[in-house]
Steps between C-alpha positions, in 0.01 A plus 500: 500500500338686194190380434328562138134626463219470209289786574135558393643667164627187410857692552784339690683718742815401782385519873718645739710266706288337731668374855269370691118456401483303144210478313387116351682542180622257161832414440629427126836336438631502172787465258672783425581622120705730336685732748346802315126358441460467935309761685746632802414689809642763305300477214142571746680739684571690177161360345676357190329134605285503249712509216681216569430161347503322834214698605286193357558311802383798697216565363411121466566470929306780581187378300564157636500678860223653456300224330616323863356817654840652618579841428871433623789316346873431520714364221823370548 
């Protein structure tokens, strides 16, 4: 499971895969848009997230995680 992270730069970064000992963490589900406006696993490997239009809902689960205070969350 790959866990996202809001850091104390306000940046979002991908976790390694974690096996074993998870963190309390928020989960977002969503509905999906345009093929080409969703952030992939790809697109934070290759740190092109950002500059997709779905990022929105990234940046809008993270806050929401951390207003929570969780500095972890999953989106399906």
């Amino acid at each position: 499971m790959r866990l996202l992270k809001l850091d104390n730069n306000s940046e979002i970064s991908l976790k390694k895969d974690l096996t074993d000992k998870f963190p309390a963490y928020g989960m977002l589900s969503h509905t999906w848009g345009d093929e080409d406006d969703e952030v992939t696993f790809q697109d934070f490997k290759n740190n092109l997230a950002k500059k997709k239009v779905g990022f929105k809902k990234i940046r809008f689960c993270a806050e929401q995680a951390n207003q929570d205070g969780l500095r972890y969350f999953w989106i399906d």
